[in-house]
Kinemage of the C-alpha trace (Angstrom):
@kinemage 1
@onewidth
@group {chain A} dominant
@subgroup {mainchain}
@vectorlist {calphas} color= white
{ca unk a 1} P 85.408 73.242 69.441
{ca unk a 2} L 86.970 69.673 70.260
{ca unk a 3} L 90.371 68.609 71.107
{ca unk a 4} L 91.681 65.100 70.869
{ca unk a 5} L 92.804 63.344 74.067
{ca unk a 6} L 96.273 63.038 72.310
{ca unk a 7} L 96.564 66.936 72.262
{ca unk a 8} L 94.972 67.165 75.826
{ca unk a 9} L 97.865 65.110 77.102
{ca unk a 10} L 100.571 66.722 74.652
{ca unk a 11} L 99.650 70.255 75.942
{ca unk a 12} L 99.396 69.316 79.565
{ca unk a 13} L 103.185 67.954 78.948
{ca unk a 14} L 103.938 71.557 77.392
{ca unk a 15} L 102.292 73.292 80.562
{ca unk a 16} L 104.012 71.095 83.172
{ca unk a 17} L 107.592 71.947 81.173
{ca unk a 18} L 106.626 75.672 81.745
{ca unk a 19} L 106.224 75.151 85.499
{ca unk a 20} L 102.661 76.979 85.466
{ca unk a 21} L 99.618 75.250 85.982
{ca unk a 22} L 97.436 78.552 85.424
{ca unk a 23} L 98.554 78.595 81.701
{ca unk a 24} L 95.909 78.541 78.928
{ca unk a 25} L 95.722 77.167 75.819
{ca unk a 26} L 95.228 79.641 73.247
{ca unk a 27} L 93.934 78.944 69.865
{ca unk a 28} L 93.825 81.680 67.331
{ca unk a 29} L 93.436 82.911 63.662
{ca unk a 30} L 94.936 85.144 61.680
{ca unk a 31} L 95.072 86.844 58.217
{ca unk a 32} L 97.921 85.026 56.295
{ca unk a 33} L 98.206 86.939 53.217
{ca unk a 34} L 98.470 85.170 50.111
{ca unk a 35} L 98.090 81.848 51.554
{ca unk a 36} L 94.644 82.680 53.256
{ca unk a 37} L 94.167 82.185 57.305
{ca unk a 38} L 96.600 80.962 59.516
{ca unk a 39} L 96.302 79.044 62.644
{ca unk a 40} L 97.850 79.835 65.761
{ca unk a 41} L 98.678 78.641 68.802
{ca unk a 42} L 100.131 79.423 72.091
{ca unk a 43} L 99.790 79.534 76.311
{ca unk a 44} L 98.467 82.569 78.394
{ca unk a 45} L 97.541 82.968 81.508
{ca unk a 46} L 94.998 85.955 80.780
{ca unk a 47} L 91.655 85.868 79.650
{ca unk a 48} L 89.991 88.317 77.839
{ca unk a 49} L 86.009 89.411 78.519
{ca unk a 50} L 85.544 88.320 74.736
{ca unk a 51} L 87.343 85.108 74.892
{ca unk a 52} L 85.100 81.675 74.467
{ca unk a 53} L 86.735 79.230 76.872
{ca unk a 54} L 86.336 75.147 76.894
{ca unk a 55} L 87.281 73.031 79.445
{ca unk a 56} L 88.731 69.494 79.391
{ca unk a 57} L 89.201 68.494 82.382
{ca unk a 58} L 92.075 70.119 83.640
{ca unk a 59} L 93.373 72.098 80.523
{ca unk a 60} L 90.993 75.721 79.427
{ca unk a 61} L 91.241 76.305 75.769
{ca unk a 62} L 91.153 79.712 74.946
{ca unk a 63} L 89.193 81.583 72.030
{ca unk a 64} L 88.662 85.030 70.830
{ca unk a 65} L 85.641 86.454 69.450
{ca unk a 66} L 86.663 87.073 65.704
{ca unk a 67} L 88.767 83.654 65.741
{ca unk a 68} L 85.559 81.947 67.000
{ca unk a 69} L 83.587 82.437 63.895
{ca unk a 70} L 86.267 80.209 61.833
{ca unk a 71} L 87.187 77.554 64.455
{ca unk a 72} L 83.294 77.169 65.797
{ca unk a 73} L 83.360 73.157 64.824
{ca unk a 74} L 87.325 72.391 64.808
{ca unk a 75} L 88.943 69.881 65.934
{ca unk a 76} L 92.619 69.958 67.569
{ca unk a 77} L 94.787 66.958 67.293
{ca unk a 78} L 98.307 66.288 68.174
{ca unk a 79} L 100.311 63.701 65.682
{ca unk a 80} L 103.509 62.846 66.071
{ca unk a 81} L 105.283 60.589 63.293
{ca unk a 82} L 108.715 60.074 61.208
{ca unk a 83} L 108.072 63.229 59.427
{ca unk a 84} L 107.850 65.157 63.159
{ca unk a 85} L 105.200 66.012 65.727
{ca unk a 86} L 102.264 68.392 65.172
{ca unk a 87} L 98.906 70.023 66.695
């Protein structure tokens, strides 16, 4: 798992508007039906004893067992352009 220095700073901006520096960054997969997996992502503060955590400096990125085994060599990225702003 790696995460672009653009999403590092984009989530720590996300944190600091939550007012919690003990937040986590959760990253996640899901069955989507139809359209196949889904991504997911959102903060928590609690980590599960089957959770894989990375660490970037200040910011832990948090991921389960199952959702390990399809995001092993990912690669998060923040983009933000005319068409809108993205992870």
């Amino acid at each position: 798992m790696n995460i672009a220095e653009s999403a590092v700073s984009r989530l720590r901006e996300l944190r600091a508007e939550e007012n919690n520096p003990d937040l986590k960054f959760r990253v996640f997969v899901q069955g989507g039906g139809c359209s196949g997996m889904q991504y997911g992502f959102t903060f928590d503060e609690e980590q599960n004893d089957d959770d894989f955590d990375f660490h970037f400096e200040d910011l832990t990125v948090l991921v389960d067992s199952m959702s390990m085994e399809y995001l092993r060599d990912a690669r998060i990225d923040f983009r933000e352009d005319a068409m809108g702003a993205s992870f």
